[in-house]
C-alpha positions in Angstrom: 51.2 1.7 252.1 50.6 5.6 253.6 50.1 3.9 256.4 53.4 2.7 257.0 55.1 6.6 257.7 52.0 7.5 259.8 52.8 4.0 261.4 56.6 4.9 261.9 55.9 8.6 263.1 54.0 7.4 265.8 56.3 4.7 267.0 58.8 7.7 266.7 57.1 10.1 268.6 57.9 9.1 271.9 61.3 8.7 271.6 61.8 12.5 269.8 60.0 13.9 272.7 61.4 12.4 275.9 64.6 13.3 277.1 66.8 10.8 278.6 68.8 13.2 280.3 65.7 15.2 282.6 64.3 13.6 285.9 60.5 13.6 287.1 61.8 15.5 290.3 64.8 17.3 291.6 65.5 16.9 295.2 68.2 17.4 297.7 68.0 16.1 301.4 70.6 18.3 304.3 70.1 16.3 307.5 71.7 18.2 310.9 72.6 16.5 313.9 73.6 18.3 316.8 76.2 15.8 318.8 76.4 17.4 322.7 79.6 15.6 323.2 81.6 17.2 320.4 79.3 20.6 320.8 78.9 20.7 316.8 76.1 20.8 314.2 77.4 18.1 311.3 75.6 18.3 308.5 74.9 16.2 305.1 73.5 17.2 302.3 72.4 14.4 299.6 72.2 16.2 295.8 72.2 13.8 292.8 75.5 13.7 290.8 74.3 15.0 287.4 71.7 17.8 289.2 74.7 19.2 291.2 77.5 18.6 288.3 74.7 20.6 285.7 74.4 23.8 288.4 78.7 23.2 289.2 78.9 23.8 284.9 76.7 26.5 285.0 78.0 28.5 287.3 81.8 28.1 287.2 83.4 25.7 284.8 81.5 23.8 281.4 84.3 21.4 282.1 83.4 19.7 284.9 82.6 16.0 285.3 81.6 14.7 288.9 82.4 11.4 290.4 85.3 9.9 287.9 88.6 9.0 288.5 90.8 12.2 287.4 88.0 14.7 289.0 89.2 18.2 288.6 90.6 19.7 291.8 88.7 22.8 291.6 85.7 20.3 292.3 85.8 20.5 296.1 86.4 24.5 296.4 83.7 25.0 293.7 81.2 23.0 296.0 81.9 24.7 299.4 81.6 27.7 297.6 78.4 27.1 296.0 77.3 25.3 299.4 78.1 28.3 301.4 76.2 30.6 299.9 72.9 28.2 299.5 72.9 26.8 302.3 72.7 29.4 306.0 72.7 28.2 309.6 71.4 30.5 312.3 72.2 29.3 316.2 69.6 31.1 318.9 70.2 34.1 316.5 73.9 34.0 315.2 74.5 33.0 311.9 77.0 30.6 311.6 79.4 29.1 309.0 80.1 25.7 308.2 83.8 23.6 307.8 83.4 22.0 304.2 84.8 18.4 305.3 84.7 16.8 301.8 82.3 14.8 299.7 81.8 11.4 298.2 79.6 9.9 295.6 77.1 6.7 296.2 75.3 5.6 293.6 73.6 8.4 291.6 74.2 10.4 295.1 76.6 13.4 296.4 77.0 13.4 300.0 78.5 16.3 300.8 79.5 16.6 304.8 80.2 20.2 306.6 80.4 21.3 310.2 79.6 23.9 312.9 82.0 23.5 315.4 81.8 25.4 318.9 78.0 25.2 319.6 77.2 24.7 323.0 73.9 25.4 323.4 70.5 25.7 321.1 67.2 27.0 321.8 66.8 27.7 318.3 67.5 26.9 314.7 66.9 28.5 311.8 68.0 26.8 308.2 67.9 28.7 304.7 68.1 25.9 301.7 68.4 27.3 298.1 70.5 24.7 297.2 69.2 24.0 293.4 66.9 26.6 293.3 68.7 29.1 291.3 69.4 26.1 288.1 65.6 23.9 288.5 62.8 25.4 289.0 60.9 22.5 290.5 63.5 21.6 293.2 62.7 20.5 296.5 64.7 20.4 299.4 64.3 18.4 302.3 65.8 19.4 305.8 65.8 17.0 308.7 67.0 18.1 312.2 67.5 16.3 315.0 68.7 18.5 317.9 68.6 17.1 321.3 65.6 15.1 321.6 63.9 16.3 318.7 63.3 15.1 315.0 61.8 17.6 312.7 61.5 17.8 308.8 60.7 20.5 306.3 60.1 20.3 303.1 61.6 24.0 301.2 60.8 25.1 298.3 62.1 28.2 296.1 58.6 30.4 297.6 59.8 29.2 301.2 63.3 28.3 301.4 63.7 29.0 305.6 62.5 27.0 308.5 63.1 27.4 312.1 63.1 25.1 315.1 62.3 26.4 318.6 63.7 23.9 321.3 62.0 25.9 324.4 
């Protein structure tokens, strides 16, 4: 019979240490495309729901639920905001802002899609990622470019959030 608690504690154990609500990994993926005809950058960044809704409470309302029916309207200004200053473009040199189009939610998935408008030509871009960084300590960002004829990706982490592409 005192094997029976020992018995339950151990059947117990698992389930008082994990935590339903933590993932194995935190990652975000921004993929830029330079279109020539339209002479933009448009860009998409992928952040899970519950990642980007935890950092969206932290930072500017506890009240916040992503991806239901009656989403707060704040929701889409708190985003850009947050978006802009993560997340810096730099064209042959010139740093550039980004249009916040909108969002919508996939899955388990935000996609969140901006744009540089006016670019007509790059030799160079440089892309600064923090997204996450400040809220998870082991987030990850991936960055995939594809700019003329090339296809690059990065992987960034908080000791090396920057990458740069040279097109000459």
């Amino acid at each position: 019979m005192k094997l029976v608690p020992i018995l339950i504690v151990f059947l117990c154990l698992p389930f008082l240490i994990s935590n339903s609500d933590t993932h194995e990994y935190y990652v975000s993926v921004t993929e830029i495309e330079y279109v020539k005809e339209q002479q933009s950058l448009q860009i998409i960044s992928q952040i899970f729901i519950d990642d980007f809704e935890t950092l969206l409470r932290k930072r500017y309302d506890e009240q916040i639920t992503l991806a239901i029916k009656d989403e707060a309207e704040m929701v889409d200004t708190y985003m850009n905001r947050y978006l802009s200053d993560k997340l810096k473009v730099t064209v042959n040199g010139e740093a550039l802002n980004f249009k916040f189009i909108g969002k919508e939610y996939k899955d388990d998935i935000t996609y969140c899609y901006l744009e540089i408008e006016n670019v007509s030509n790059i030799e160079s871009i440089a892309l600064t990622n923090q997204i996450l960084f400040d809220v998870f300590l082991d987030q990850q960002n991936i960055v995939r470019l594809k700019i003329q004829d090339r296809n690059k990706s990065f992987l960034l982490v908080p000791e090396n959030d920057s990458c740069v592409l040279n097109l000459n």
